[in-house]
C-alpha positions as CSV (number, residue, x, y, z in Angstrom):
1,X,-31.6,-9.5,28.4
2,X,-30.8,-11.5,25.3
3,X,-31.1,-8.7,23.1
4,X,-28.3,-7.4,24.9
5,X,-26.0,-10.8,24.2
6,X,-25.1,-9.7,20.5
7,X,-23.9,-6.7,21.5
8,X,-21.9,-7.3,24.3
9,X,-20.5,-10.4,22.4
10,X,-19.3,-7.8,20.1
11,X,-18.0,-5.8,22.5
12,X,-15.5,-8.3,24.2
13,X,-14.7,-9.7,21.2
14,X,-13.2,-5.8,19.6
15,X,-11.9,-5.5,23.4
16,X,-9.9,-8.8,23.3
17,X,-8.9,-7.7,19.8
18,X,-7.5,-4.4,21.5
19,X,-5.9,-5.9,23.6
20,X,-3.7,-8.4,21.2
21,X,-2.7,-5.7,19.5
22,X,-1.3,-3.5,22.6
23,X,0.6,-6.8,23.6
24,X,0.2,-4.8,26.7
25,X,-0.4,-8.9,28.3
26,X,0.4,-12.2,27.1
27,X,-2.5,-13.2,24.4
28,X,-3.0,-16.5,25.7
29,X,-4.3,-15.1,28.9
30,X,-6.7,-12.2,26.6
31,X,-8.1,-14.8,24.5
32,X,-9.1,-16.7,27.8
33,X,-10.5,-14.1,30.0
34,X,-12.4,-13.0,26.8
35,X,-13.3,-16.7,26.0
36,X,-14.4,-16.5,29.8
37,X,-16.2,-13.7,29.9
38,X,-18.6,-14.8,26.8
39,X,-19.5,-18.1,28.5
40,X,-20.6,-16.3,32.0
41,X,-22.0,-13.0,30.9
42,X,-23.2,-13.3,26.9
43,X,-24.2,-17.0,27.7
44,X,-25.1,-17.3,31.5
45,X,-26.3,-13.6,32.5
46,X,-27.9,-12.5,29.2
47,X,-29.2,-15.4,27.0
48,X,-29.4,-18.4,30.1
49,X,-28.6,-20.8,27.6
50,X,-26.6,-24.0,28.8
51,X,-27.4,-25.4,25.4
52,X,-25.2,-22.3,23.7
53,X,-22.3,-22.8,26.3
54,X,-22.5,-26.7,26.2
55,X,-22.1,-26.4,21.9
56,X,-19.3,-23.6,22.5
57,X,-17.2,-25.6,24.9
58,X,-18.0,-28.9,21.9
59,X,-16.4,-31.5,24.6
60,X,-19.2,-33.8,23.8
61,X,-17.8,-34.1,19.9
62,X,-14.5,-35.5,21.7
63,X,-16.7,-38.8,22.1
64,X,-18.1,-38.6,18.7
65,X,-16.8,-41.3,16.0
66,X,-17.3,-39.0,13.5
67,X,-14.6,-36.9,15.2
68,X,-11.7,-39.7,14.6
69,X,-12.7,-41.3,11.7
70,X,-14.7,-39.1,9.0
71,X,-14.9,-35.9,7.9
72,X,-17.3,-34.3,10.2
73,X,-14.9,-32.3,12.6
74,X,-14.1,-29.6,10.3
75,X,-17.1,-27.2,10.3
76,X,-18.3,-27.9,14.3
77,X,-19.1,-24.3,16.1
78,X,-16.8,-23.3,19.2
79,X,-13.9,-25.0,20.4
80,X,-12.2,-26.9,17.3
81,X,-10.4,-29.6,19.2
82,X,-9.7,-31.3,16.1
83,X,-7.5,-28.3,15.9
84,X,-6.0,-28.4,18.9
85,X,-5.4,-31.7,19.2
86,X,-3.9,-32.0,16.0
87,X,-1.5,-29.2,16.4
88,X,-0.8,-30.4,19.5
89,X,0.4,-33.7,17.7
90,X,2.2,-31.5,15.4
91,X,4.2,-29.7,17.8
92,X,5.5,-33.2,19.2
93,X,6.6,-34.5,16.1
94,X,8.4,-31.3,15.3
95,X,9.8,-31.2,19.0
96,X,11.1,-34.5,18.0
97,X,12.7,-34.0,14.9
98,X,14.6,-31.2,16.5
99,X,15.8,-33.4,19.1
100,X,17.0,-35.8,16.6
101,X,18.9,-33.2,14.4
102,X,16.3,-33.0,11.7
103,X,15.9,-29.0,11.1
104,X,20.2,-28.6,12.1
105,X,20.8,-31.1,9.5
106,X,18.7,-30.0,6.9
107,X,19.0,-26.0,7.4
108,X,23.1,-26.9,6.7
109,X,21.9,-29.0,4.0
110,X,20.3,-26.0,2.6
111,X,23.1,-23.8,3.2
112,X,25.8,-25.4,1.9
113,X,23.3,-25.8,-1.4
114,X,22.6,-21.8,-2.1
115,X,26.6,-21.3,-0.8
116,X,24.9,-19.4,1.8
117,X,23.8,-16.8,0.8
118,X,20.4,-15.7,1.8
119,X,18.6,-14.3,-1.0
120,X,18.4,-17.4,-2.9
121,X,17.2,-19.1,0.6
122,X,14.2,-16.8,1.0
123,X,13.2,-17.5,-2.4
124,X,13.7,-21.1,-2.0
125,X,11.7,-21.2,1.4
126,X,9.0,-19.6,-0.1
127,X,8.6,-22.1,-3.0
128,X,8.7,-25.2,-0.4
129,X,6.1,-23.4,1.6
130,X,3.8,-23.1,-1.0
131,X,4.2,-26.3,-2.7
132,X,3.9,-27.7,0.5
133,X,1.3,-26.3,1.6
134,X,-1.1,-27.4,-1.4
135,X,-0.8,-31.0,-0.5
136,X,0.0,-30.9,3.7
137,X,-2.0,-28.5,6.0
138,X,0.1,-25.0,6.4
139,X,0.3,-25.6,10.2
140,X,2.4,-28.5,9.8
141,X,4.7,-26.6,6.7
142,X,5.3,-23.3,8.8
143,X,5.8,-25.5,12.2
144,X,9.4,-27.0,10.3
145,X,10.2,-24.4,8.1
146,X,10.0,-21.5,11.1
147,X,12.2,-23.9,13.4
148,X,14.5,-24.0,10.3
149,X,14.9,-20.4,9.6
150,X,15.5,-19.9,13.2
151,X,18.2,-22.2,13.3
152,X,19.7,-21.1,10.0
153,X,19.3,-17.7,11.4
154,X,21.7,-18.5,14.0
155,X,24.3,-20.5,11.7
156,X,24.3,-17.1,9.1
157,X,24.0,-14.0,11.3
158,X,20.9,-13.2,10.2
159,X,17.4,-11.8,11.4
160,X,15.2,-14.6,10.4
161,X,12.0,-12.4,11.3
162,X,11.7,-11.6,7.2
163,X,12.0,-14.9,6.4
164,X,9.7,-16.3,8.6
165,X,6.6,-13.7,7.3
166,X,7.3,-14.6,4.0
167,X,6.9,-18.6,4.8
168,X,3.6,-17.7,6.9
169,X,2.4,-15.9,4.0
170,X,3.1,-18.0,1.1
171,X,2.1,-21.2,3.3
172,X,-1.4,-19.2,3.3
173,X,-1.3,-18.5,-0.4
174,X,-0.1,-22.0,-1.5
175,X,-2.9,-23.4,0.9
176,X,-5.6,-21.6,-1.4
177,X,-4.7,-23.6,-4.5
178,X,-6.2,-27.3,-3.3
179,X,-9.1,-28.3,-1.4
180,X,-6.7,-30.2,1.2
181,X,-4.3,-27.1,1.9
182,X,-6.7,-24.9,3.8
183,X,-9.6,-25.9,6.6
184,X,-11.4,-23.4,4.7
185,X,-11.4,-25.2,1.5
186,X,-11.8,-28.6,3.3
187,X,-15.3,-27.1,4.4
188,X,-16.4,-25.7,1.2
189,X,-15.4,-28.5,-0.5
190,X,-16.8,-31.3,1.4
191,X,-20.0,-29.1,1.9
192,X,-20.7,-28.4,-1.8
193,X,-19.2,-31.5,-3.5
194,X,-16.3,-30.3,-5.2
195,X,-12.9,-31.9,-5.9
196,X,-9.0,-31.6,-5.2
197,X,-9.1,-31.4,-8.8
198,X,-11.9,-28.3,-9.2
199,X,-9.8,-26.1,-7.0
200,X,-6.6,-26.7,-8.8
201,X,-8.4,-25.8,-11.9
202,X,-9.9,-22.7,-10.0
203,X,-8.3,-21.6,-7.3
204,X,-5.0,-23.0,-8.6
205,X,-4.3,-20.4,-11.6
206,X,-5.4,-17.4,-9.4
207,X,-2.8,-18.7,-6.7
208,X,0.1,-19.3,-9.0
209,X,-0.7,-15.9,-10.7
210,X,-0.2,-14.4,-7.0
211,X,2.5,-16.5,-6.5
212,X,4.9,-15.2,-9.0
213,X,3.8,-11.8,-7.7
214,X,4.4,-12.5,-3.9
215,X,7.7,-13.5,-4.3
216,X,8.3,-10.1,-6.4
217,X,7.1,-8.0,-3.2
218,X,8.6,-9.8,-1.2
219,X,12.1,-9.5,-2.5
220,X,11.1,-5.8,-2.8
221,X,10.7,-5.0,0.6
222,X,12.7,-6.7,2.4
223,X,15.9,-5.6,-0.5
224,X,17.8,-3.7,1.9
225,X,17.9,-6.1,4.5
226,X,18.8,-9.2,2.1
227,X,21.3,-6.7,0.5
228,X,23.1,-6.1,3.9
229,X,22.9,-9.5,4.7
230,X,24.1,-11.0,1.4
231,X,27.5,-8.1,1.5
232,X,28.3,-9.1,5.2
233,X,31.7,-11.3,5.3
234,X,31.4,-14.9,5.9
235,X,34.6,-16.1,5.3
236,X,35.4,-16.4,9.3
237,X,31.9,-18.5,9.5
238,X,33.2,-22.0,10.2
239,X,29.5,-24.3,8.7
240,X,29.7,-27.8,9.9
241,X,29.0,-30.8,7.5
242,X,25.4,-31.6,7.9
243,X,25.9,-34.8,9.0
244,X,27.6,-33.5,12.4
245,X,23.7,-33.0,13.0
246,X,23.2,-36.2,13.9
247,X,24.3,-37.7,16.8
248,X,21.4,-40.3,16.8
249,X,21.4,-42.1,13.8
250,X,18.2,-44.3,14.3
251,X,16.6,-41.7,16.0
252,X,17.0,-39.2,13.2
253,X,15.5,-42.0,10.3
254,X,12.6,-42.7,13.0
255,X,12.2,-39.3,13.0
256,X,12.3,-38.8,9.5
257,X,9.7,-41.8,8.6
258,X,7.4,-40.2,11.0
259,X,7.5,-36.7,8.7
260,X,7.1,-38.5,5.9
261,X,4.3,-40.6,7.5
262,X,2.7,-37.4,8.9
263,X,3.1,-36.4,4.9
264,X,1.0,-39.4,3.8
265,X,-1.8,-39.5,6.2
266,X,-2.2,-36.0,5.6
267,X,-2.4,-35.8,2.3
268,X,-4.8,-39.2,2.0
269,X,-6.9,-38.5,5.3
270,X,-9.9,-38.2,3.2
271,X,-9.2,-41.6,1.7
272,X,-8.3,-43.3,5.0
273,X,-11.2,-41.7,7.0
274,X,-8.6,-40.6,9.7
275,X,-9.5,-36.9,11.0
276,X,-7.0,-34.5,11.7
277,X,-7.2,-35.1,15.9
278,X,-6.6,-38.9,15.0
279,X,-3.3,-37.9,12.8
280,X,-1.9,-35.4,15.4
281,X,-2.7,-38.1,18.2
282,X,-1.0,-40.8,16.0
283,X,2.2,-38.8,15.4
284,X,2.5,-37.7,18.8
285,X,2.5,-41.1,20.6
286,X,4.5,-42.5,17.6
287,X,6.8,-39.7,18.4
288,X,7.1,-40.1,22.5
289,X,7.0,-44.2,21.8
290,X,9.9,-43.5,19.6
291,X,12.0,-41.9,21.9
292,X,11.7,-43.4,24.9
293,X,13.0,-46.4,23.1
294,X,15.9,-45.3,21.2
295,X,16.8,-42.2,23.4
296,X,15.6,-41.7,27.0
297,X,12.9,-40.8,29.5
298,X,14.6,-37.7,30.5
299,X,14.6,-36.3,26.8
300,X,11.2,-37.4,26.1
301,X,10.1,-35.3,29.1
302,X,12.1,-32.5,27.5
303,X,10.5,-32.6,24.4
304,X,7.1,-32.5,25.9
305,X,8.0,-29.8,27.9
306,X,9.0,-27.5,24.9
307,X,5.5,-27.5,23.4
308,X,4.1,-24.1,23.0
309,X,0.8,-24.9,25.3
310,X,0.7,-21.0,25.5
311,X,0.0,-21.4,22.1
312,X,-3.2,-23.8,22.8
313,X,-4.5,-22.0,25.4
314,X,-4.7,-18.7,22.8
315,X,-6.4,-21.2,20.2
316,X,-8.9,-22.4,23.0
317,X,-9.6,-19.0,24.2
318,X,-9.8,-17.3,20.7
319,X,-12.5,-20.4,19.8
320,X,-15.0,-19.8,22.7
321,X,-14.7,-15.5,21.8
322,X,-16.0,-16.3,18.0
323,X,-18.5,-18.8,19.6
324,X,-20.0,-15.6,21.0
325,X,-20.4,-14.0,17.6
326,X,-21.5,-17.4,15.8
327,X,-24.8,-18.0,19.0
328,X,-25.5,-14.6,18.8
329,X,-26.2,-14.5,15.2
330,X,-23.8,-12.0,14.3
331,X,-21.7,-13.6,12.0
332,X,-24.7,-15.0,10.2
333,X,-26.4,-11.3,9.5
334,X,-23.0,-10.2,8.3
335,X,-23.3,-12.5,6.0
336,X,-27.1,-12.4,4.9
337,X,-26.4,-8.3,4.4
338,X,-24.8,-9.5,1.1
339,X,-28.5,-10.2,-0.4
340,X,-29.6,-6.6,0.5
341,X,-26.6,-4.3,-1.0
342,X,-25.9,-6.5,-4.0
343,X,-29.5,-7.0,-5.8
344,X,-28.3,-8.9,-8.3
345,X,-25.3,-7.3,-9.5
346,X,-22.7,-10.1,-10.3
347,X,-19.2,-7.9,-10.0
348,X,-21.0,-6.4,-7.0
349,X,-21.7,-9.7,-5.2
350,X,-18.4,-11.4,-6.1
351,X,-16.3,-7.9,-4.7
352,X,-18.8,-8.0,-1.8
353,X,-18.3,-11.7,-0.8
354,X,-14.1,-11.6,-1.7
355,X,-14.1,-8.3,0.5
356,X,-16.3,-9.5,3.3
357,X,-14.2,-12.4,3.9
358,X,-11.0,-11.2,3.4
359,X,-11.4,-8.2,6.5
360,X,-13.6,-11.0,8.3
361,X,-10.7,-13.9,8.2
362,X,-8.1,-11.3,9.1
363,X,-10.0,-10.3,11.9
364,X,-11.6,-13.8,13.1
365,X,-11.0,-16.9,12.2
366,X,-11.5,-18.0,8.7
367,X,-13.0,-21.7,9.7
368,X,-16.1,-20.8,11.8
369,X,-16.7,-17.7,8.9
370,X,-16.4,-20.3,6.2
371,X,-18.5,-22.5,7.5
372,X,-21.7,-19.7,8.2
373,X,-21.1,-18.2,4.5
374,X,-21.7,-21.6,2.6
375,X,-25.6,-21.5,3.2
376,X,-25.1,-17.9,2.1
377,X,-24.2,-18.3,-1.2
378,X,-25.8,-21.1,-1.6
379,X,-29.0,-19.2,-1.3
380,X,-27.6,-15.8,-3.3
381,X,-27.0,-18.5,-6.2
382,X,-31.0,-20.1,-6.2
383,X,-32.3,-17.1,-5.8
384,X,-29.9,-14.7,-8.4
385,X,-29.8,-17.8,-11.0
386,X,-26.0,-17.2,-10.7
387,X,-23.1,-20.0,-10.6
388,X,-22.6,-22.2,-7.5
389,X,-19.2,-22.5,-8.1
390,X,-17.8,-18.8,-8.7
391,X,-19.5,-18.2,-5.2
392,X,-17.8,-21.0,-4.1
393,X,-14.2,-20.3,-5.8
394,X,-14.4,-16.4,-4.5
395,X,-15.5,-17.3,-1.1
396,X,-12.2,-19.5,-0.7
397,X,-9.8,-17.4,-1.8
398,X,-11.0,-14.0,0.2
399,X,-10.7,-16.4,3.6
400,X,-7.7,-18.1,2.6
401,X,-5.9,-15.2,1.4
402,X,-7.3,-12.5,3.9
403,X,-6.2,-15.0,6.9
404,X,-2.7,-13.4,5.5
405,X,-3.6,-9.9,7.0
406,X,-3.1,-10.1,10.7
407,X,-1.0,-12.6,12.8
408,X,-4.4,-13.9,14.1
409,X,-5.8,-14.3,10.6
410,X,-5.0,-18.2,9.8
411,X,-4.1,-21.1,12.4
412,X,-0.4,-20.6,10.0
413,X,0.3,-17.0,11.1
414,X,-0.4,-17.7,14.8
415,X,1.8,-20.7,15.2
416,X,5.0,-19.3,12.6
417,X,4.7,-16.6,15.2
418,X,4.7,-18.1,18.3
419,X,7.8,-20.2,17.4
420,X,10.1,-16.9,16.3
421,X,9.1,-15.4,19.6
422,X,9.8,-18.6,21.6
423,X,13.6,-17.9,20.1
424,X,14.1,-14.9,21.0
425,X,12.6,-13.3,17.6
426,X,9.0,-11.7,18.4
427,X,7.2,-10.5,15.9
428,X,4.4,-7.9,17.0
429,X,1.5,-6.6,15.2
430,X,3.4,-3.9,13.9
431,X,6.0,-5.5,12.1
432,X,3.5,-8.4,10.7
433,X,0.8,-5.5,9.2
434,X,3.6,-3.5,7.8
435,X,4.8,-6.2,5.3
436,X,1.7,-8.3,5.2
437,X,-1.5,-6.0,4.8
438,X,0.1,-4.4,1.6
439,X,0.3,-7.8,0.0
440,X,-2.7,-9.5,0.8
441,X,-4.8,-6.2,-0.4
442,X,-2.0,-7.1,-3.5
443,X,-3.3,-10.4,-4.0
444,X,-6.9,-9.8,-3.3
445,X,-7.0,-7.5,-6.1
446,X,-5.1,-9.7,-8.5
447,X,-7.8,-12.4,-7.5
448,X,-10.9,-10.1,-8.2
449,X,-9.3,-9.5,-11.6
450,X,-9.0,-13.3,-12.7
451,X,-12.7,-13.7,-11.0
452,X,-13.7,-11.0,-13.5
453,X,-11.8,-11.9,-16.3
454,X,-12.7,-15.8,-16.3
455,X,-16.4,-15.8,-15.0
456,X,-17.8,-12.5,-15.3
C-alpha cells in the first residue's frame, strides 16, 4: 500500500489545484477536504504512519521554545503555524488601524499628494511595496496597502483590481532583494550562513534591475485602463481633508505606534530572538488591549469579527496537502532529478534550478520547496566543485519571484487577494495569470541573464 501514497498524494494535490482554479467552491473548504483527505487515505490507509500525520499537523512545535523565541520555525514540514499565527496577528493590527482611520487618512493623504490622479498612484504604490517589502515581510506590506487601494478605489471611481496585482507583485519582487523580505530567503539564509548584507549585494542588483522593468510592464498593460481613468472628470468629486479621518485621536497614534512597532520587531526579529508567531501574537493583543481601552467592547468584537479566518483555514488546508508531497518524497526526487539531467553543466544547472523553482513556487508553496532544495544544492556544489553561493542566489530568486505566477504562489498573493474580494473586488485565476505569468516569465529571464553574466 505505501507505494501507492506518492501517487495518490499527487493526485489530490493536482485535484485540489483543479478545483482552485474552477472556483467552482470556496477554496478554503478545497484546501481542507484535500488537506483531509491526505491525512486519512495517503497517511492512515496507505502508509499507517501516525508519525507522518503527527509531523504534518506540527501541533507539538506550538509548545516548542524555539517556536517563540529563535529562529527555528521557519523551515518546520506541514502546518506553518508560525504563519498563521502571525498573520493572524497581522490581520488584527490592520483591522485596527482601519477602525482608527489609519488607511482613510492616509489614502487621502496620498491623494491629495499625486492631485489625484491615478497613474502617478500606481507607480507610487509600487515603489512603497517594494521598498517595503525588503525590510518588513510582504504579508504585512500588501495587508495595508490592499486595504488602501480599496478605499482609494472608492474615494476616485476607480477599479482598484490593477492596482492591487501590481502591489502583490512588486511586494514579491522587492521581498527577493534581502534575506528578511521573503520566508524563502530567511531559510536559505539562516541554513547556509549568509547575510542581509550578501543578498543585497546578490539578489539586490538582479531585483532592482527587474524592478525598473516591472513597473515598465506594468504601466504597459494596464495603459488603457489608467488612460480612462486619468480623462474621467473629477471636478464634481468632493475629497475630504485627511484629518476628517480621524474621529479617534488617541486611538489613531496608538494605532500608529503599533505599525511602527510591528515595523521594528520585524525588521530586528533576528536580533531580539522573537519569531514571527510571537510578533503577530504581540500586535494582536497590543491591538485588542488597545481598544477596549480607548474605544469599546462592542468595536473590539467588530474588529475581531472582520478577520479573514476563511483565509486561515485555506493556509491550514493548503499546508497539510504539500505535507503529502514533502512525506511522500516527492518533492525531494524533484529535486534530486537535478543531478541526473545536468552532469555538470553550470548554465544547465543554474536554468534547471531557477526553472524548477520558479513553476514549483507558483504551483506550491515556495517555503516547504525552499527548505527540501537546500540539501540539494548543497550536495550538486561538493560534488560539481561549483559555488555555494550562486546555487544559493539562483535558488532564491526562482522561488521568490515564481511565487508571483499564480494567486497561490506566495503567502503575498493569497492574502492581497482575499482582501479585494472581501470588498466586493474578486480577482480569479484568470485575471491574476493574464497580467502576472507574462511578467514573472519577464523577470525570470532577466534574472538568468545577470546569473549568467556575473557568475557564469
Amino acid at each position: 500500500m505505501e507505494i501507492l501514497a506518492p501517487i495518490l498524494a499527487v493526485l489530490i494535490f493536482v485535484g485540489m489545484f483543479v478545483m482552485i482554479v474552477l472556483e467552482k467552491f470556496e477554496r478554503h473548504y478545497i484546501t481542507l477536504v484535500s488537506g483531509a483527505l491526505v491525512l486519512v487515505l495517503v497517511f492512515g490507509l496507505c502508509m499507517r504512519d501516525m508519525d507522518a500525520v503527527l509531523q504534518t499537523l506540527s501541533l507539538d512545535s506550538l509548545f516548542e521554545s524555539g517556536f517563540w523565541i529563535g529562529e527555528g520555525e521557519e523551515g518546520s514540514m506541514g502546518i506553518n503555524w508560525a504563519t498563521i499565527i502571525f498573520i493572524t496577528g497581522m490581520m488584527v493590527m490592520v483591522e485596527g488601524l482601519g477602525e482608527a482611520g489609519f488607511f482613510h487618512w492616509l489614502c487621502l493623504l496620498l491623494a491629495r499628494m499625486v492631485n489625484y490622479r491615478v497613474t502617478p498612484l500606481l507607480i507610487c504604490f509600487m515603489c512603497i511595496s517594494a521598498g517595503l517589502a525588503m525590510f518588513i515581510d510582504s504579508i504585512t506590506v500588501v495587508l495595508f496597502l490592499a486595504a488602501v487601494t480599496v478605499d482609494l478605489g472608492k474615494l476616485l471611481k476607480f477599479n482598484p483590481i490593477p492596482m492591487v496585482i501590481a502591489e502583490i507583485f512588486c511586494a514579491n519582487l522587492g521581498g527577493a532583494a534581502t534575506m528578511s523580505g521573503d520566508p524563502p530567503n530567511i531559510i536559505i539564509g539562516t541554513a547556509l550562513g549568509y547575510t542581509f548584507t550578501d543578498f543585497a549585494r546578490n539578489t539586490g542588483l538582479i531585483v532592482a534591475i527587474c524592478f525598473v522593468v516591472i513597473v515598465a510592464y506594468f504601466l504597459l498593460i494596464f495603459r488603457k485602463e489608467l488612460k480612462a481613468t486619468d480623462s474621467m472628470d473629477r471636478s464634481g468629486l468632493s475629497c475630504p481633508e485627511p484629518a476628517t479621518a480621524i474621529h479617534n485621536k488617541k486611538l489613531f497614534i496608538y494605532a500608529v505606534v503599533i505599525f511602527i512597532g510591528a515595523i521594528v520587531l520585524l525588521v530586528t526579529h533576528a536580533q531580539t530572538g522573537l519569531t514571527v508567531a510571537t510578533i503577530g501574537v504581540i500586535m494582536a493583543v497590543v491591538t485588542i488591549l488597545g481598544m477596549i481601552v480607548l474605544e469599546d467592547k462592542k468595536k473590539t468584537a467588530e474588529v475581531l469579527k472582520k478577520v479573514d479566518y476563511k483565509t486561515l483555514l485555506f493556509f491550514i488546508g493548503l499546508f497539510v496537502s504539500v505535507g503529502g508531497l514533502e512525506e511522500t518524497g516527492i518533492l525531494e526526487l524533484m529535486a534530486q532529478g537535478i543531478m541526473n539531467i545536468c552532469q555538470g553543466n553550470i548554465k544547465l544547472i543554474l536554468l534547471v534550478i531557477l526553472l524548477l523553482s520558479a513553476v514549483c513556487s507558483a504551483l506550491v508553496d515556495n517555503i516547504p520547496f525552499a527548505a527540501t532544495m537546500i540539501p540539494v544544492i548543497k550536495s550538486i556544489s561538493a560534488a560539481q566543485g561549483i559555488n555555494l553561493s550562486m546555487l544559493a542566489w539562483t535558488l532564491a530568486l526562482g522561488t521568490d519571484f515564481g511565487g508571483n505566477a499564480t494567486p497561490i504562489g506566495a503567502s503575498a498573493n493569497v492574502v492581497g487577494t482575499s482582501i479585494a474580494a472581501k470588498e466586493g473586488h474578486p480577482i480569479g485565476w484568470g485575471t491574476y495569470c493574464k497580467y502576472c505569468v507574462p511578467g514573472t516569465i519577464l523577470i525570470i529571464g532577466i534574472s538568468l541573464l545577470c546569473l549568467y553574466a556575473r557568475y557564469v
